[in-house]
N, CA, C and O of each residue as an XYZ file, in Angstrom:
268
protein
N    -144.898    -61.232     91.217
C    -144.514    -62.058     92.371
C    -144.382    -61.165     93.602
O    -143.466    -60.343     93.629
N    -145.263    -61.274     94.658
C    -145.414    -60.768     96.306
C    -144.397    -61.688     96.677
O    -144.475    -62.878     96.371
N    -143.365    -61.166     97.374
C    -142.693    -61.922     98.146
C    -142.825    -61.270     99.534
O    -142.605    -60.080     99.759
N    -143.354    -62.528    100.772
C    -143.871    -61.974    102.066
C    -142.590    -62.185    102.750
O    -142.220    -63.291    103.145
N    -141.712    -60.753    102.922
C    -140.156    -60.754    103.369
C    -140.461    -61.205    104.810
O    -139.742    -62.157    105.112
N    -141.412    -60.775    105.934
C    -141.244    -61.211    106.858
C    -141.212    -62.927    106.891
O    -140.262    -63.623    107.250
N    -142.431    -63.344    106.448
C    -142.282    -65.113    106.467
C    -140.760    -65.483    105.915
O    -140.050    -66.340    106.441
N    -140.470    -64.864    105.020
C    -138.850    -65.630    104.261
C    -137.816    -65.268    105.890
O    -137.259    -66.137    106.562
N    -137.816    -64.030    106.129
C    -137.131    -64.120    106.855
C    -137.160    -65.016    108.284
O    -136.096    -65.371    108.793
N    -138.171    -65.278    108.757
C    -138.891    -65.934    109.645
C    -138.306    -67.480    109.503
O    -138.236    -68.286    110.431
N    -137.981    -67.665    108.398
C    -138.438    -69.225    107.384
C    -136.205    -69.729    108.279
O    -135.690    -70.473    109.114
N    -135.850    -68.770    107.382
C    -134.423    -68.878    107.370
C    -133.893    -68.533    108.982
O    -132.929    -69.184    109.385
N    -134.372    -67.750    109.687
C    -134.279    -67.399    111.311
C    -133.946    -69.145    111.753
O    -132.934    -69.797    112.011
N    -135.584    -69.452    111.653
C    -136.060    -71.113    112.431
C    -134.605    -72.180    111.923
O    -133.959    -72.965    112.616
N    -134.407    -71.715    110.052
C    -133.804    -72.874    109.607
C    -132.056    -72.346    110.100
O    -131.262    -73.050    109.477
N    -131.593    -71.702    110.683
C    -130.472    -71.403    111.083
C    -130.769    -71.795    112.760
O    -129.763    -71.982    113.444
N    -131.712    -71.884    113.224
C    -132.021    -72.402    114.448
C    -131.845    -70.621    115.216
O    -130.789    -70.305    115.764
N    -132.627    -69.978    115.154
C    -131.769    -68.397    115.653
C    -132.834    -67.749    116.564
O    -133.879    -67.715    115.915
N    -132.935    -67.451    117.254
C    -133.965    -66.570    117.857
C    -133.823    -64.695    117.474
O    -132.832    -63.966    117.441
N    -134.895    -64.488    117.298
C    -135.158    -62.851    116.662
C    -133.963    -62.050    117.853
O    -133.265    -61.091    117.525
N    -133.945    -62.577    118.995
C    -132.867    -61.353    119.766
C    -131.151    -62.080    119.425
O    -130.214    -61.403    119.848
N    -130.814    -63.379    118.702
C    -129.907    -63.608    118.467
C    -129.827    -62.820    117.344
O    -129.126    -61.857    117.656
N    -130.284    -62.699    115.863
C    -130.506    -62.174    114.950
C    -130.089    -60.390    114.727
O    -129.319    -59.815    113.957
N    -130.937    -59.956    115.714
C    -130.345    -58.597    115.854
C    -129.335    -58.306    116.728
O    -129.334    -57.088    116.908
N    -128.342    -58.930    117.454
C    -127.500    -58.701    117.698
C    -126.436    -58.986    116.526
O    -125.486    -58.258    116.236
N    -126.828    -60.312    115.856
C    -125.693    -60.587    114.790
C    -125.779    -59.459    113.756
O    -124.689    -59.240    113.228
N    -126.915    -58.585    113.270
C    -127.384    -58.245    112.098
C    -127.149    -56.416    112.539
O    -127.064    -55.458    111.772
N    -127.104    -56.448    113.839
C    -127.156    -54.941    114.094
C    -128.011    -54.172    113.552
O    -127.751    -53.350    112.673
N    -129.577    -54.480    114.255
C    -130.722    -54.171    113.580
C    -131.105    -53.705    115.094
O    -130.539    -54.207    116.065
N    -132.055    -52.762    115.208
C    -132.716    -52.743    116.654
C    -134.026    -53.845    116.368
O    -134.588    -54.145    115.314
N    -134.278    -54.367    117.973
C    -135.336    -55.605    117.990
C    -136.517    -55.274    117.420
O    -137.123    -55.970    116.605
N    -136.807    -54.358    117.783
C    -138.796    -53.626    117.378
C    -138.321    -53.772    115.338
O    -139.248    -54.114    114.604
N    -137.311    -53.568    114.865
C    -137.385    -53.454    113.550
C    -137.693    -54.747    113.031
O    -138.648    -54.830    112.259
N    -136.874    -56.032    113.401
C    -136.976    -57.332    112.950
C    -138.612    -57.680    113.565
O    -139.368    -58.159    112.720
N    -139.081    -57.508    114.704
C    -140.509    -58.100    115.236
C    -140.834    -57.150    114.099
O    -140.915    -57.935    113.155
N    -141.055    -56.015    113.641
C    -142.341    -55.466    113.166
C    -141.834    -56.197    111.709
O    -142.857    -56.387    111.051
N    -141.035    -56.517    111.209
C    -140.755    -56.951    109.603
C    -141.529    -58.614    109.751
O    -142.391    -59.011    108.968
N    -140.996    -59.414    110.919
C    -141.744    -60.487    110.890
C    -143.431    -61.067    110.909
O    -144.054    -62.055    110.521
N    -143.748    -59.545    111.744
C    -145.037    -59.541    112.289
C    -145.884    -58.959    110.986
O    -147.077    -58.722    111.177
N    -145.437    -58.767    109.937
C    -146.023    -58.189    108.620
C    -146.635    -56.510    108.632
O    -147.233    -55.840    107.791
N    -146.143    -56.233    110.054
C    -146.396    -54.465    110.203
C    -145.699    -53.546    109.476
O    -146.274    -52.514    109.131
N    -144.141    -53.810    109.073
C    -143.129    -52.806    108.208
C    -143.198    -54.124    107.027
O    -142.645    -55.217    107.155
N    -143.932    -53.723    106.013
C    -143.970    -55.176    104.563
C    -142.873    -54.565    103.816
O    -142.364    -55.448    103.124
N    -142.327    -53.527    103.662
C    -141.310    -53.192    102.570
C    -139.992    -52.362    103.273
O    -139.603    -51.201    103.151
N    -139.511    -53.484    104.041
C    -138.204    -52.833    105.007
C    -137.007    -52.091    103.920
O    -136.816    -52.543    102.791
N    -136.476    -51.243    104.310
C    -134.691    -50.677    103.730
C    -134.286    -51.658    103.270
O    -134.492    -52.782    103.727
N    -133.557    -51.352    102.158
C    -132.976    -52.476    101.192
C    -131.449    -52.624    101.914
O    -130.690    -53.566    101.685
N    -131.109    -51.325    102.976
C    -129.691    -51.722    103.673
C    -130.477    -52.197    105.101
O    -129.560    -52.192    105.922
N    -131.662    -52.588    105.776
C    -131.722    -53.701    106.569
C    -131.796    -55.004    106.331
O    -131.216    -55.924    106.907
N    -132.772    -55.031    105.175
C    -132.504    -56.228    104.697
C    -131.031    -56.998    104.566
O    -130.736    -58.142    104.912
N    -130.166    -55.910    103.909
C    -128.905    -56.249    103.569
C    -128.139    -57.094    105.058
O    -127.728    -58.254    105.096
N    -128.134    -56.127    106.113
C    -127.688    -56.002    107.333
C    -128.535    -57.809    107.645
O    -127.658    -58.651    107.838
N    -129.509    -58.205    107.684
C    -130.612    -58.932    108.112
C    -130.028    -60.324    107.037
O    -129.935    -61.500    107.388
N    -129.747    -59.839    105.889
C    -129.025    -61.209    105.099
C    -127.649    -61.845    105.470
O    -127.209    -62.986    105.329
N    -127.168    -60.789    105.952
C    -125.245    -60.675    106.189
C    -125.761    -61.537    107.825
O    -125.281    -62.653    107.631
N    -126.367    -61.590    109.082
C    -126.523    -61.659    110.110
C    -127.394    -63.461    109.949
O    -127.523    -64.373    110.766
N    -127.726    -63.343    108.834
C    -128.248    -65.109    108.458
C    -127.236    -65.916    107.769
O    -127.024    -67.122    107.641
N    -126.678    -64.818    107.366
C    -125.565    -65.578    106.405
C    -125.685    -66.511    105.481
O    -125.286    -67.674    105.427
N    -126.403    -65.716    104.627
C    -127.017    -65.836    103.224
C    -127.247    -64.333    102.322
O    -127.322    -63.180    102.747
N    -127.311    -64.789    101.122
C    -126.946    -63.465    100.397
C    -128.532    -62.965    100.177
O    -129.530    -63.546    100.602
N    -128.491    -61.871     99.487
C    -129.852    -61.057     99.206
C    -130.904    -61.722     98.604
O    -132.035    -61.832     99.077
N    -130.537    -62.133     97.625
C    -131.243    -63.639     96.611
C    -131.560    -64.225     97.416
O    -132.525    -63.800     98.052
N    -131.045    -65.275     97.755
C    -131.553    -66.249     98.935
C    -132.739    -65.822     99.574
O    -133.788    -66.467     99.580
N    -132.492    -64.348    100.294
C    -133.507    -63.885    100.903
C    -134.912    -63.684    100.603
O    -135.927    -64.127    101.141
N    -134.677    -62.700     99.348
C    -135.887    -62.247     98.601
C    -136.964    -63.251     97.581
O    -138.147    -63.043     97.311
N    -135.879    -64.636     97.055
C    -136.364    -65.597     96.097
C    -137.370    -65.994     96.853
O    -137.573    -65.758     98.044
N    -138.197    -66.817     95.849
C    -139.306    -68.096     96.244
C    -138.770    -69.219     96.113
O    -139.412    -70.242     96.352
């Protein structure tokens, strides 16, 4: 199982209603990190941005990574 982290994250952004510069302020991510994870340029981000990136959606890791 490929899971395409940018689309999931992308998926849950829209469904929290959030814009990518709301996101990294909540998530304390710099912006270029979340655009390049969405944009499918960084495909296998830090397992502590992700973390940071789940905590800032407010949803857990699972959530994130599942299909």
């Amino acid at each position: 199982m490929i899971v395409d982290i940018g689309k999931r994250i992308k998926h849950w952004r829209k469904e929290r209603k959030m814009t990518q510069d709301a996101l990294v302020k909540k998530a304390a991510i710099p912006y270029t990190t979340l655009a390049k994870i969405e944009a499918g340029i960084v495909m296998n981000p830090r397992m502590d941005t992700l973390i940071k990136i789940a905590a800032g959606l407010e949803i857990t890791i699972d959530e994130l990574i599942k299909e």
